[in-house]
C-alpha positions in Angstrom: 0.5 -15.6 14.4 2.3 -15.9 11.0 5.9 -15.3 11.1 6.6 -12.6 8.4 9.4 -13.1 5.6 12.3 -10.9 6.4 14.3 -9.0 3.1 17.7 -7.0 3.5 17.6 -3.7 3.6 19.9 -3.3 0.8 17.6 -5.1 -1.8 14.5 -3.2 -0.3 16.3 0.1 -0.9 16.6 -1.3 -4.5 13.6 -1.9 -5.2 11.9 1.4 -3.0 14.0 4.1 -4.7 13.9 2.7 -8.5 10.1 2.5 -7.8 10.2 6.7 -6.3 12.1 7.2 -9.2 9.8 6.0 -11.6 6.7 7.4 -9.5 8.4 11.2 -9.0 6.7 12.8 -12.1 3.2 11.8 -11.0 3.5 12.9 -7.5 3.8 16.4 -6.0 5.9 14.6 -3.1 7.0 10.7 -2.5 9.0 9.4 0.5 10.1 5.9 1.3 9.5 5.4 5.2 8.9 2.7 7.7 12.1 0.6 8.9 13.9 1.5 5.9 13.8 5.3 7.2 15.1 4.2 10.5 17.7 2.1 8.5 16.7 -1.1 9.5 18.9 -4.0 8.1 16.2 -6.3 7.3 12.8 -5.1 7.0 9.6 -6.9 6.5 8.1 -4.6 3.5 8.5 -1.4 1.8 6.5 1.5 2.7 6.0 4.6 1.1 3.9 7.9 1.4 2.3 9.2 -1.8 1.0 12.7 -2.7 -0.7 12.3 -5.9 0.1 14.9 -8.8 -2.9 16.6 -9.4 -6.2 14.6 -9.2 -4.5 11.1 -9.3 -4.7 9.7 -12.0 -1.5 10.3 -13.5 -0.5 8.0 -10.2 -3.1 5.2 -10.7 -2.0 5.0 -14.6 1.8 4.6 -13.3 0.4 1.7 -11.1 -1.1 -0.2 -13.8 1.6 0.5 -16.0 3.9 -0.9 -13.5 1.5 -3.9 -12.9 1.0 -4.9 -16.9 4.9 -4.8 -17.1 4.9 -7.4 -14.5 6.9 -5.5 -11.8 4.3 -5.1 -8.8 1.3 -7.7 -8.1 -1.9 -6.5 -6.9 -2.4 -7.5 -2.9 -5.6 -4.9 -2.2 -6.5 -1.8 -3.7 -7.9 0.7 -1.6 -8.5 4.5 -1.8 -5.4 5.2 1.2 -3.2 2.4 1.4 -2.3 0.6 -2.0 -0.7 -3.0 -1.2 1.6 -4.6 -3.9 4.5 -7.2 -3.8 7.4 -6.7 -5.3 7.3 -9.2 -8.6 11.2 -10.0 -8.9 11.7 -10.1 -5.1 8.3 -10.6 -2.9 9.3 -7.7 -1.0 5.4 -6.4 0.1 4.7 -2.7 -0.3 2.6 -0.5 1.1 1.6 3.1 -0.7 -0.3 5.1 1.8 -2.0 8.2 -0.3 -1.8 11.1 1.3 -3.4 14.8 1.2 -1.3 17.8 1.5 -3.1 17.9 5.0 -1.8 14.6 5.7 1.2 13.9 4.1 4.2 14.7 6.9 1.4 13.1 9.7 1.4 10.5 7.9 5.2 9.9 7.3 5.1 10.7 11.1 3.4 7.7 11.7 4.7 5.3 9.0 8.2 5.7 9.8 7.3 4.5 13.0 8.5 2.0 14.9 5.4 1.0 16.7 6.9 1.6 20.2 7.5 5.2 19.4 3.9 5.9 17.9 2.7 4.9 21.4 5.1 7.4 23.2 4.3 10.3 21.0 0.3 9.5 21.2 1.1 9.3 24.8 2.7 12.4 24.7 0.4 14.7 22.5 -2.2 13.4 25.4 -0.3 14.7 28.2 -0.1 17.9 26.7 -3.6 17.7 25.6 -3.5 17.3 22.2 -5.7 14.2 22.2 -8.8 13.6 24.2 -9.7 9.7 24.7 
């Protein structure tokens, strides 16, 4: 197992809310969550849950406009979770599209931390929301 780079939470918060800023007019909602939600002091990336304006692609332009200006690296591209690194600082970030359906399930879950995931899946199944 690799041992992941660590980042204050200060610099991470930086780099998460001038990058909400700059994303705001192409989504219909944008929230930073993961261990800088919960506050963290040091995190290990930046993740944020994305509800595309519209069809999207006023959110994928943003992207590339952000990545020709040199200020987010490609990592992997995908069609729900969009990986970058921060250019100036190599903080890694993680935008995980969501649906209106999705969206506050998916804050849910990316805010995490992992422990408490497993204690609300365990949870919903004892009151029988999920069926193994």
């Amino acid at each position: 197992m690799t041992d992941k780079a660590i980042f204050p939470a200060r610099i991470a918060r930086a780099v998460a809310d001038k990058l909400a800023a700059e994303l705001a007019s192409t989504t219909a909602q944008i929230e930073i969550a993961g261990s800088l939600r919960r506050k963290k002091p040091f995190v290990h990336d930046i993740d944020m849950v994305v509800l595309p304006s519209g069809d999207g692609n006023a959110f994928k332009v943003a992207l590339e406009t952000l990545m020709q200006r040199g200020s987010l690296t490609p990592i992997r591209d995908g069609d729900k979770i969009k990986v970058f690194m921060a250019a100036k600082t190599g903080i890694p970030i993680d935008f995980y599209i969501a649906s209106r359906e999705t969206f506050s399930t998916l804050l849910l879950i990316r805010t995490g931390s992992k422990e408490h995931n497993i204690k609300l899946a365990m949870r919903a199944r004892e009151l029988g929301c999920i069926r193994d």
